[in-house]
PyMOL CGO cylinders between C-alpha atoms (Angstrom):
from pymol import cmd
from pymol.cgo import CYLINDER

trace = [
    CYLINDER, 11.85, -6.70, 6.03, 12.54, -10.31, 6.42, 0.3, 1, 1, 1, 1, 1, 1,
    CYLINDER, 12.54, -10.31, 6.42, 11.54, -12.46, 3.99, 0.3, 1, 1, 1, 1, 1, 1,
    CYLINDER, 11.54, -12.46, 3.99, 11.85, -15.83, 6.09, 0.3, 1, 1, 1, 1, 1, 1,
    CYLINDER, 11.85, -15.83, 6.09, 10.39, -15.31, 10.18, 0.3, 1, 1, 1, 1, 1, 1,
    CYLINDER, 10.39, -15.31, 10.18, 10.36, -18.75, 11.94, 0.3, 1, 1, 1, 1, 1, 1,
    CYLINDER, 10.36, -18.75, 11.94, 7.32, -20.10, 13.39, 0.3, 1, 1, 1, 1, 1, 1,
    CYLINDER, 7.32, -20.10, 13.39, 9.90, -19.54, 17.15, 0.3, 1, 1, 1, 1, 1, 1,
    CYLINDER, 9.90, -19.54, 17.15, 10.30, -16.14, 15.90, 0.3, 1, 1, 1, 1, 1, 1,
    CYLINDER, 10.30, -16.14, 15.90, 6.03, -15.40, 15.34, 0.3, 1, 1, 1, 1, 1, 1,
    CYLINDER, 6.03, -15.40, 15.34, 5.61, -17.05, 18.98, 0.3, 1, 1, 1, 1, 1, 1,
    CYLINDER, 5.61, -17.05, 18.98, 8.11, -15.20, 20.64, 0.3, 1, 1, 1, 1, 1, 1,
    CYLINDER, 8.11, -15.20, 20.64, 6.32, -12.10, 19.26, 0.3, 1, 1, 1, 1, 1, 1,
    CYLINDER, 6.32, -12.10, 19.26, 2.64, -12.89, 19.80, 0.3, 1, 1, 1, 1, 1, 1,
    CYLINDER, 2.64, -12.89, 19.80, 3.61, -13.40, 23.60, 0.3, 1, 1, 1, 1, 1, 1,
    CYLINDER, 3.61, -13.40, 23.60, 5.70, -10.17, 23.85, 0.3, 1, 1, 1, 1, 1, 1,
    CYLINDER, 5.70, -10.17, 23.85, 3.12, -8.36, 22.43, 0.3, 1, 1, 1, 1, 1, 1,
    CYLINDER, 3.12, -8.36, 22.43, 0.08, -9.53, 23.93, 0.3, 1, 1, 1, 1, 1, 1,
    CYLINDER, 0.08, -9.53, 23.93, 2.26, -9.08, 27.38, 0.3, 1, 1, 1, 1, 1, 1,
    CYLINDER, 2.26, -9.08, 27.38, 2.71, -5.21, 26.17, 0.3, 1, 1, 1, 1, 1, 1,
    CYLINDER, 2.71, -5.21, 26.17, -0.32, -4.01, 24.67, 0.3, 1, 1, 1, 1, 1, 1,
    CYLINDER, -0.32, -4.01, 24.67, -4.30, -4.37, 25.33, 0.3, 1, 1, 1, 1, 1, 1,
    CYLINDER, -4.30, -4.37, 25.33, -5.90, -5.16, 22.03, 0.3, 1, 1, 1, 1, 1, 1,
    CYLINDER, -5.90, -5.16, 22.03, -9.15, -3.38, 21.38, 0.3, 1, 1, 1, 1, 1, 1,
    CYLINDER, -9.15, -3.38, 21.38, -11.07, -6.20, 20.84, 0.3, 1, 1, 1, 1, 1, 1,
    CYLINDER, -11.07, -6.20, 20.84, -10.11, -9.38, 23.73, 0.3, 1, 1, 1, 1, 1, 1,
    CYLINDER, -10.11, -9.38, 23.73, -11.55, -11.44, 21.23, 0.3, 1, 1, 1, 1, 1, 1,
    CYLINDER, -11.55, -11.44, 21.23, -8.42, -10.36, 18.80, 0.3, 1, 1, 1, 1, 1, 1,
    CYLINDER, -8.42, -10.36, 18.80, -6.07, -11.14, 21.85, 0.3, 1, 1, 1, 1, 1, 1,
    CYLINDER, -6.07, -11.14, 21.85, -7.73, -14.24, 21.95, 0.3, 1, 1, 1, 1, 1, 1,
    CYLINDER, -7.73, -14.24, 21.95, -7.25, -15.06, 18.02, 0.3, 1, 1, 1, 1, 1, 1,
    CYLINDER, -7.25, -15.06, 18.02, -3.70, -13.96, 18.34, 0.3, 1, 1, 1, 1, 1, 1,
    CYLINDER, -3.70, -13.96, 18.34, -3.33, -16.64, 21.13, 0.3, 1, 1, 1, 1, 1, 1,
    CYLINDER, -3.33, -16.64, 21.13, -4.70, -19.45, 19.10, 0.3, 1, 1, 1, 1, 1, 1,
    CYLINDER, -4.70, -19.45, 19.10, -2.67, -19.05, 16.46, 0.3, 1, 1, 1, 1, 1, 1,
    CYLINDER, -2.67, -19.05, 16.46, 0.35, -19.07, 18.43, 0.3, 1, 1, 1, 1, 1, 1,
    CYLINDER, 0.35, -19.07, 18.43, -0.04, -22.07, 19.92, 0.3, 1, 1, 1, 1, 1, 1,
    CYLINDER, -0.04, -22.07, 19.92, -0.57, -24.08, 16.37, 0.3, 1, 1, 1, 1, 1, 1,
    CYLINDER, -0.57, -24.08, 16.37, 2.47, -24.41, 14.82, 0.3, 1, 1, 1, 1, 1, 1,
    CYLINDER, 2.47, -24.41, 14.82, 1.27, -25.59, 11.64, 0.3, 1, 1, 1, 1, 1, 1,
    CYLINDER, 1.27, -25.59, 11.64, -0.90, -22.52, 11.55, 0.3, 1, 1, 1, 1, 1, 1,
    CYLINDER, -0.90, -22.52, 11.55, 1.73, -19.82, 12.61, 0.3, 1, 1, 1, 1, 1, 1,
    CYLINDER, 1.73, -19.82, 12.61, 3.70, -21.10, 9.55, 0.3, 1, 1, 1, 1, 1, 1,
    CYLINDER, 3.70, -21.10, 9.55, 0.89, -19.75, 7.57, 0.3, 1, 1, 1, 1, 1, 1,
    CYLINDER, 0.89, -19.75, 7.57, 0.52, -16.13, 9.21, 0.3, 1, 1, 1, 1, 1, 1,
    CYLINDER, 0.52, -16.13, 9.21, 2.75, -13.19, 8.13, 0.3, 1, 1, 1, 1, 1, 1,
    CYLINDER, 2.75, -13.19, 8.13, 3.36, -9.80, 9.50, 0.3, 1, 1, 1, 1, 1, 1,
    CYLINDER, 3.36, -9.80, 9.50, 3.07, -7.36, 7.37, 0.3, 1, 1, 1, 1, 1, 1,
    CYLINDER, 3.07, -7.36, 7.37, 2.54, -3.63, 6.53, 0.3, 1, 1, 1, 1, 1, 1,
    CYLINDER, 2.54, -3.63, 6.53, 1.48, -3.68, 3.14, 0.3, 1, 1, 1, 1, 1, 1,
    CYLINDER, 1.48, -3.68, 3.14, -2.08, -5.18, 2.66, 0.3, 1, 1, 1, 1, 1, 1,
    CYLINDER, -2.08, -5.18, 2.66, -2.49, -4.64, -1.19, 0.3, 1, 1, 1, 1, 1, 1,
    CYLINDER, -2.49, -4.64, -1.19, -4.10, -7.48, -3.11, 0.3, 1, 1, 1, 1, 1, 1,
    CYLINDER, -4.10, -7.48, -3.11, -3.92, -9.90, -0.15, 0.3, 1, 1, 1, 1, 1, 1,
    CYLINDER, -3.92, -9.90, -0.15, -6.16, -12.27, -0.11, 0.3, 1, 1, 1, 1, 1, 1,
    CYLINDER, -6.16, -12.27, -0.11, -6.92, -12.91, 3.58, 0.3, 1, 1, 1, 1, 1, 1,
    CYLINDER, -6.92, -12.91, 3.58, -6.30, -10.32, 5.80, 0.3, 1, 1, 1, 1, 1, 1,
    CYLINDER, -6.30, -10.32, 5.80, -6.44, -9.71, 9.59, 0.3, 1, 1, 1, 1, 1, 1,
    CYLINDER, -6.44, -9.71, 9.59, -5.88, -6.19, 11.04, 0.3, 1, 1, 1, 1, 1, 1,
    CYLINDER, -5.88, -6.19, 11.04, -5.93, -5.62, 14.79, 0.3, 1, 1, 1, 1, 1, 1,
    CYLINDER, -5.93, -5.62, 14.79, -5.43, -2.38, 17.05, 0.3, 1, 1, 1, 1, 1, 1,
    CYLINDER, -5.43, -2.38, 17.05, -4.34, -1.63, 20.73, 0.3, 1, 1, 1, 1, 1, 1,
    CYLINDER, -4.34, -1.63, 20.73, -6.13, 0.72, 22.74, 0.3, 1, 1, 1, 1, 1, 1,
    CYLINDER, -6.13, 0.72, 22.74, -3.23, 3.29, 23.02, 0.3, 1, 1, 1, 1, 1, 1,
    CYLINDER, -3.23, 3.29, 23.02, -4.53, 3.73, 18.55, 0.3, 1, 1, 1, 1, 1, 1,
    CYLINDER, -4.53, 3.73, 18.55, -7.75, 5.57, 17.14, 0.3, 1, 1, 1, 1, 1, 1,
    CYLINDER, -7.75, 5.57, 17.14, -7.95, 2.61, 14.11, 0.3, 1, 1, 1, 1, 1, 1,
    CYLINDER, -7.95, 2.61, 14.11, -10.45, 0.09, 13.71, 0.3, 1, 1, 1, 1, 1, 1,
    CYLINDER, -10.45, 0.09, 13.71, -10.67, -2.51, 16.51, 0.3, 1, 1, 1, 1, 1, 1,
    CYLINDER, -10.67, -2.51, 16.51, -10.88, -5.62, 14.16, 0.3, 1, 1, 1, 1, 1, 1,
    CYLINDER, -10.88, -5.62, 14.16, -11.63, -6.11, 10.42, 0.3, 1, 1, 1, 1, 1, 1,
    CYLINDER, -11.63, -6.11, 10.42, -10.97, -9.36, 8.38, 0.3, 1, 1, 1, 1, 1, 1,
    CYLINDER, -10.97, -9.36, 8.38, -10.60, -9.20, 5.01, 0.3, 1, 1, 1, 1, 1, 1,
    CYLINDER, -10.60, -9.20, 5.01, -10.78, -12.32, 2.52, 0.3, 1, 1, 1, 1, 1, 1,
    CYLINDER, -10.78, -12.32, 2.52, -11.26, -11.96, -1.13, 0.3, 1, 1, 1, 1, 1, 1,
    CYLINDER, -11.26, -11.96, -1.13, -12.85, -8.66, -1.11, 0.3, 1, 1, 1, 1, 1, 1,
    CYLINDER, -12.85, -8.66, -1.11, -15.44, -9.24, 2.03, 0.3, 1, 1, 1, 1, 1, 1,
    CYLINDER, -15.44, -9.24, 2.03, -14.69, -7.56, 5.02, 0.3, 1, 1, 1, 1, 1, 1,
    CYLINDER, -14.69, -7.56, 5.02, -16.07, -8.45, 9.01, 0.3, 1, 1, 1, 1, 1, 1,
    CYLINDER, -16.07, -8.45, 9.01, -15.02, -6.47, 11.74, 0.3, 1, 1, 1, 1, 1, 1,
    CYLINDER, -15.02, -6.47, 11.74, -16.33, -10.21, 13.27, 0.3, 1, 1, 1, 1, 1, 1,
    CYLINDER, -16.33, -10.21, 13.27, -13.48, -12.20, 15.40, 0.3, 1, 1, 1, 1, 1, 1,
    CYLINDER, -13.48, -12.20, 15.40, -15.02, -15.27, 15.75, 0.3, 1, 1, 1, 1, 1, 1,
    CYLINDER, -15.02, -15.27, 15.75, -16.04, -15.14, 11.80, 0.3, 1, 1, 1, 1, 1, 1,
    CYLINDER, -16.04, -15.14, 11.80, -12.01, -14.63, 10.96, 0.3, 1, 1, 1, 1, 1, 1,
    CYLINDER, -12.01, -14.63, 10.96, -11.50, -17.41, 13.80, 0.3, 1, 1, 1, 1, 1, 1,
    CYLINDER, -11.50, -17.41, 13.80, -14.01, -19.94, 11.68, 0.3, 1, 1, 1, 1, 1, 1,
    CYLINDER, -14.01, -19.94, 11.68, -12.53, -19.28, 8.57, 0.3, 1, 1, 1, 1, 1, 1,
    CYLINDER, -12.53, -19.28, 8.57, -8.62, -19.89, 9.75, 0.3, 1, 1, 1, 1, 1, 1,
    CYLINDER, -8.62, -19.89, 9.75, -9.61, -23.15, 11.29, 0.3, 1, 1, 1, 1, 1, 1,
    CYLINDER, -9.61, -23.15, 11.29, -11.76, -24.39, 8.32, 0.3, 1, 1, 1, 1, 1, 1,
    CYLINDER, -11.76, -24.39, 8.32, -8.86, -23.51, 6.11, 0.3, 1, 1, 1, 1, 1, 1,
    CYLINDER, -8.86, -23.51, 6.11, -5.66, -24.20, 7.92, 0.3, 1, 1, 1, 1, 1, 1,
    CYLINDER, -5.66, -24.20, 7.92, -4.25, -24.44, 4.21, 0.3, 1, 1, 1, 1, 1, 1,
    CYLINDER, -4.25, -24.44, 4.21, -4.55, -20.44, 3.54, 0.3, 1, 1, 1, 1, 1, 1,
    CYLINDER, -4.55, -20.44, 3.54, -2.09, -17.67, 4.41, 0.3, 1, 1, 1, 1, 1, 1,
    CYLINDER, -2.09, -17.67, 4.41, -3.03, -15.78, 7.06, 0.3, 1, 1, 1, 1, 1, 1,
    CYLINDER, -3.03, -15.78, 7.06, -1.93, -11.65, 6.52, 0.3, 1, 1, 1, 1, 1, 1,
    CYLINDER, -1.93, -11.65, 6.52, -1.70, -9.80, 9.73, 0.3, 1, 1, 1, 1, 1, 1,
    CYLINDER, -1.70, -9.80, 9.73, -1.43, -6.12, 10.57, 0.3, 1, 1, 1, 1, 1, 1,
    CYLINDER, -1.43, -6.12, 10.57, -1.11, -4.69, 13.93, 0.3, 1, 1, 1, 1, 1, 1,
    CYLINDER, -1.11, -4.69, 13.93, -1.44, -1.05, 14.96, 0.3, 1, 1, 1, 1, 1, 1,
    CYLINDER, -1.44, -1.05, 14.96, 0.12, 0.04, 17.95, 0.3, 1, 1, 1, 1, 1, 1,
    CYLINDER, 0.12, 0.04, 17.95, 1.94, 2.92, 19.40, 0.3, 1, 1, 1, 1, 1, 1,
    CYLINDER, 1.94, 2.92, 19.40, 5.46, 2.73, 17.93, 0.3, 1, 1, 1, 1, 1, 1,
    CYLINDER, 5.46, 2.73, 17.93, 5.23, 0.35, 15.64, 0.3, 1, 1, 1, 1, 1, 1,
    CYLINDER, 5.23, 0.35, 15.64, 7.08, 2.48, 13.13, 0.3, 1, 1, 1, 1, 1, 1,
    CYLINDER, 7.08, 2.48, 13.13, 10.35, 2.57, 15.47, 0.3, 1, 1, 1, 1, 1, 1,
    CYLINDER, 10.35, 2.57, 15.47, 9.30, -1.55, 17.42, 0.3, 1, 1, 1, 1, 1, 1,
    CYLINDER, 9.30, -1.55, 17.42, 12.20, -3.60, 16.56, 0.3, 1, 1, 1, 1, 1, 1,
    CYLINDER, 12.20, -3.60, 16.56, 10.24, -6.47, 18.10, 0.3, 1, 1, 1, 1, 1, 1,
    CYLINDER, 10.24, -6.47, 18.10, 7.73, -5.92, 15.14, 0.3, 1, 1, 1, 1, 1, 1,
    CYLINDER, 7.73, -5.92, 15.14, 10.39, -4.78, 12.46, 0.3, 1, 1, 1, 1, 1, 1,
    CYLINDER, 10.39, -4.78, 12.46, 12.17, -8.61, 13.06, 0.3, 1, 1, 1, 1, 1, 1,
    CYLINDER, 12.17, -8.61, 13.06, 8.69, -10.20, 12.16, 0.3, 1, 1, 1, 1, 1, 1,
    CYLINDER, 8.69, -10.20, 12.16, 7.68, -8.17, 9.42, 0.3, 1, 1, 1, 1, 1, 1,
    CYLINDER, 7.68, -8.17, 9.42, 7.57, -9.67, 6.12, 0.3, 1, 1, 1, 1, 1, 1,
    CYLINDER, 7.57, -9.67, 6.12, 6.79, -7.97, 2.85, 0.3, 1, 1, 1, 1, 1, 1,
    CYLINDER, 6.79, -7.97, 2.85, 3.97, -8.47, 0.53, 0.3, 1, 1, 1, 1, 1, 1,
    CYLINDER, 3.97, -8.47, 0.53, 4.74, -11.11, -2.08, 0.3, 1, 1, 1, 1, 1, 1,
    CYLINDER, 4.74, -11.11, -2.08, 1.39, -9.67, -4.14, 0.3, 1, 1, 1, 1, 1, 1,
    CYLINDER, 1.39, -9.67, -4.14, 3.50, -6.47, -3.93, 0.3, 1, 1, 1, 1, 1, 1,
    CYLINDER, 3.50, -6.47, -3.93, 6.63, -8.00, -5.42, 0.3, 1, 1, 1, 1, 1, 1,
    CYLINDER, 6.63, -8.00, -5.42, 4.71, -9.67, -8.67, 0.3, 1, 1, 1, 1, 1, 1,
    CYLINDER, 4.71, -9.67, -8.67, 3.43, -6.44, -9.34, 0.3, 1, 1, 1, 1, 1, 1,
    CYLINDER, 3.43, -6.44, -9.34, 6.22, -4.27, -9.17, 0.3, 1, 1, 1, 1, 1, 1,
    CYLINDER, 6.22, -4.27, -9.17, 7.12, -4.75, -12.49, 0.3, 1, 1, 1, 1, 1, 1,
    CYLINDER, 7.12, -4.75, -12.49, 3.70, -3.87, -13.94, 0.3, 1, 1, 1, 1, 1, 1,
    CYLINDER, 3.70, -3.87, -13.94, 3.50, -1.02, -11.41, 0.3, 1, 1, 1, 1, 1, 1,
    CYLINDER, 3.50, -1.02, -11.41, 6.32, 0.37, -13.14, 0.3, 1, 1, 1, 1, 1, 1,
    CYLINDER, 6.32, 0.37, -13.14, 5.30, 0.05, -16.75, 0.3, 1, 1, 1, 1, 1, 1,
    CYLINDER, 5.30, 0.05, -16.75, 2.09, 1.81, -15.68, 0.3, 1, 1, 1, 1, 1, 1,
    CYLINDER, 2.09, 1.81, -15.68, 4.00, 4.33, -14.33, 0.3, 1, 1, 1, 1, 1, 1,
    CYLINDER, 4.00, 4.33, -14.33, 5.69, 4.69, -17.06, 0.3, 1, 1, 1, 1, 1, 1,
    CYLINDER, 5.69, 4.69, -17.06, 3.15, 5.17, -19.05, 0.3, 1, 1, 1, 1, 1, 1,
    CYLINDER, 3.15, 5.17, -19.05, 1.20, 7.86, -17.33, 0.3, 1, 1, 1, 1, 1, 1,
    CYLINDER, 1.20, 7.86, -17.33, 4.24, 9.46, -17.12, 0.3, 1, 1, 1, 1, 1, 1,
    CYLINDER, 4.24, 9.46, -17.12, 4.11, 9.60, -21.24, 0.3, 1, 1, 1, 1, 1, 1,
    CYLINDER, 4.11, 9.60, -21.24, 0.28, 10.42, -21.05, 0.3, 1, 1, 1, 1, 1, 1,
    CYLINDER, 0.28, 10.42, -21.05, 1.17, 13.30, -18.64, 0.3, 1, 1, 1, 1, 1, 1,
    CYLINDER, 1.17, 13.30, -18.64, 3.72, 14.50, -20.60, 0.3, 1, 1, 1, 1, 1, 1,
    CYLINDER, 3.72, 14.50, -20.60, 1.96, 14.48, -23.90, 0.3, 1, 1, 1, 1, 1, 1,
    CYLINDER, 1.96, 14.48, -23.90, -0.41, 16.45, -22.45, 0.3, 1, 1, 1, 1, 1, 1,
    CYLINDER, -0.41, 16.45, -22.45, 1.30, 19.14, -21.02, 0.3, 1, 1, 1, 1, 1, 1,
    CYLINDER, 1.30, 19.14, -21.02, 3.09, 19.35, -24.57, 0.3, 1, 1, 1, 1, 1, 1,
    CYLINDER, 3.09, 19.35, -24.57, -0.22, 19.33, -26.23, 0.3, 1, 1, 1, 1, 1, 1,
    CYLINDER, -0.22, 19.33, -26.23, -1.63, 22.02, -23.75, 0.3, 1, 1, 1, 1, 1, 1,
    CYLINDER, -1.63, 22.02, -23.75, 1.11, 24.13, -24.31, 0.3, 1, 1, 1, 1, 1, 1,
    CYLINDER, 1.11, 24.13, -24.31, 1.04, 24.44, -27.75, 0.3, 1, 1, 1, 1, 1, 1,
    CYLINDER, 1.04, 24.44, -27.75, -2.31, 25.28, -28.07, 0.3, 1, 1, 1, 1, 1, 1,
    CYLINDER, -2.31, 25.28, -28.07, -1.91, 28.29, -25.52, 0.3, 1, 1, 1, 1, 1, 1,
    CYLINDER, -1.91, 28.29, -25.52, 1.25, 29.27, -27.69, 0.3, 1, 1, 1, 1, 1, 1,
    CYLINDER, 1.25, 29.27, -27.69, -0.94, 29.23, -31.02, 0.3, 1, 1, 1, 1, 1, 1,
    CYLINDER, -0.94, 29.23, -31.02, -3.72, 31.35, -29.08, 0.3, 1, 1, 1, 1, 1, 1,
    CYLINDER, -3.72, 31.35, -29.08, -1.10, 33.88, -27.47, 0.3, 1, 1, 1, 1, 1, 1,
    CYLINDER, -1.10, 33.88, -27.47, 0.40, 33.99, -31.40, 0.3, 1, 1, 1, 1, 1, 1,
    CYLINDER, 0.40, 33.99, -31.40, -2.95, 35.01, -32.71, 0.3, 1, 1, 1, 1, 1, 1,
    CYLINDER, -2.95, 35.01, -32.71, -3.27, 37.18, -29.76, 0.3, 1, 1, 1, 1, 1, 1,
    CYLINDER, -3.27, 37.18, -29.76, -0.09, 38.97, -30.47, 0.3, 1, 1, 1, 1, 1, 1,
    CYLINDER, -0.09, 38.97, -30.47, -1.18, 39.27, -33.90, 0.3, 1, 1, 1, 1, 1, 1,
    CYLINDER, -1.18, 39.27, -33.90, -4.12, 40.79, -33.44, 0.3, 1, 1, 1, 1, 1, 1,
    CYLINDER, -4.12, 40.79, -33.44, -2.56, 43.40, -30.97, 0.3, 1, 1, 1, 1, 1, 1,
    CYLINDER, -2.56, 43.40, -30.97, 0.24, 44.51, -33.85, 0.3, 1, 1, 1, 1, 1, 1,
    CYLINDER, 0.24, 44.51, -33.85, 2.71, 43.27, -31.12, 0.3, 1, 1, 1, 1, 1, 1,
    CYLINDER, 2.71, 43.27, -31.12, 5.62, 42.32, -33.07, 0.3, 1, 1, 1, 1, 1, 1,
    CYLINDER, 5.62, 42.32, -33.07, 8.16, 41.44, -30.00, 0.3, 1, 1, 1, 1, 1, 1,
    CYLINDER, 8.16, 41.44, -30.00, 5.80, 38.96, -28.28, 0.3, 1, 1, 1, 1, 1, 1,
    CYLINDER, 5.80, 38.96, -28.28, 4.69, 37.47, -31.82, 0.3, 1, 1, 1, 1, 1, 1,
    CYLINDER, 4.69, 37.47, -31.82, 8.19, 36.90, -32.20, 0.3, 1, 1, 1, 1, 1, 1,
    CYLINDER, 8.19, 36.90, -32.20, 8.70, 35.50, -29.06, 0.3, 1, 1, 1, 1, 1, 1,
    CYLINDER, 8.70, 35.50, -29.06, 5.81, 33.34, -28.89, 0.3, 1, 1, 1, 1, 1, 1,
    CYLINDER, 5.81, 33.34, -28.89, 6.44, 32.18, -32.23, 0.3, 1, 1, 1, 1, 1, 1,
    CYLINDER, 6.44, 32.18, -32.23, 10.53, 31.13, -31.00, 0.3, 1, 1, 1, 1, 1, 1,
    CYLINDER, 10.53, 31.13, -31.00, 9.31, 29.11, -28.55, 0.3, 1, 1, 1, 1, 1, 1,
    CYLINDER, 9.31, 29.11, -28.55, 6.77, 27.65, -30.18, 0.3, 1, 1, 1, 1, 1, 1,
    CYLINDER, 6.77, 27.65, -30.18, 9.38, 26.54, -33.09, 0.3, 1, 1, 1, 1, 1, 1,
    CYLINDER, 9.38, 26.54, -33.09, 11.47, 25.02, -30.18, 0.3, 1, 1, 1, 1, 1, 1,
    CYLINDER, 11.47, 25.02, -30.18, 8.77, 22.83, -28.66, 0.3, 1, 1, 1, 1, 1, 1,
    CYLINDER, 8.77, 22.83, -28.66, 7.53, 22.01, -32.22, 0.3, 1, 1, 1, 1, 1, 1,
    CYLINDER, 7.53, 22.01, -32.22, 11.81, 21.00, -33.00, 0.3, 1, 1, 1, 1, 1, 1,
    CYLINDER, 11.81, 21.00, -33.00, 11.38, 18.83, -29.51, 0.3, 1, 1, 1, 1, 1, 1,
    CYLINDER, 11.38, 18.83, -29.51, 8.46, 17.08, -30.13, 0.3, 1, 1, 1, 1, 1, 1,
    CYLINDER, 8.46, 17.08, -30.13, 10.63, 15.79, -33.95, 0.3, 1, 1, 1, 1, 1, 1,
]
cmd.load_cgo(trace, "trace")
């Protein structure tokens, strides 16, 4: 993913696609084409993949895809409204504009894959992502432990109250070896 796509670059790749695929909603095409021919504006938009924590967000489809024709997305409120995401980028010509596309291909377009950029939100969080992870790795793992011993301590009693020496002894080996693990 590039993490710098010229304003030449976004152009080139508006027209291209526009000249490849119908868009579900014309409206969309429509969008697409206004913000290709403001340069100040294409500086703004990004092509990405990722949509997490974005704050404004467009997301288009062709025909040739079952997805949703249009939705905009901007702090939390969604439209599947063009001209309402239209309003919005020109009243604030200042704000990032997020856009994913959903085509046929895209996975394997090389057209697409040079505009692509990733998801700074993404980046910020990555190290919080990871302590999280982390942790429920911990919380997972202290529970398994915890599980465990308790079935051990009920097979034990089991075992006990059976007379069956081997398994008490076997139960009660393991047991000792988690209960060494956890020290």
């Amino acid at each position: 993913m590039n993490e710098c796509v010229t304003t030449t670059e976004k152009k080139a790749f508006i027209k291209w696609f526009l000249h490849n695929y119908e868009l579900q909603k014309k409206e969309a095409a429509w969008l697409l084409s206004y913000l290709a021919s403001d340069g100040q504006l294409l500086a703004r938009v990004h092509f990405i993949d990722s949509f997490r924590h974005l704050p404004k967000i467009v997301l288009m489809a062709t025909k040739c895809t079952q997805m949703t024709p249009f939705k905009f997305y901007k702090h939390k409120r969604v439209t599947r409204e063009v001209e309402r995401a239209f309003y919005d980028i020109r009243a604030n010509p200042h704000e990032d504009i997020y856009i994913g596309l959903f085509f046929k291909d895209r996975a394997t377009c090389p057209e697409y894959a040079a505009v692509l950029e990733g998801n700074p939100m993404e980046r910020q969080n990555v190290v919080q992502d990871s302590l999280l992870s982390l942790l429920a790795e911990i919380t997972l793992e202290q529970s398994l432990k915890s599980y465990r011993k308790k079935k051990l301590y009920e097979q034990i009693d089991a075992a006990l109250a059976e007379g069956d020496e081997e398994a008490f002894l076997t139960l009660t080996e393991e047991l000792r070896a988690l209960l060494a693990y956890e020290q």
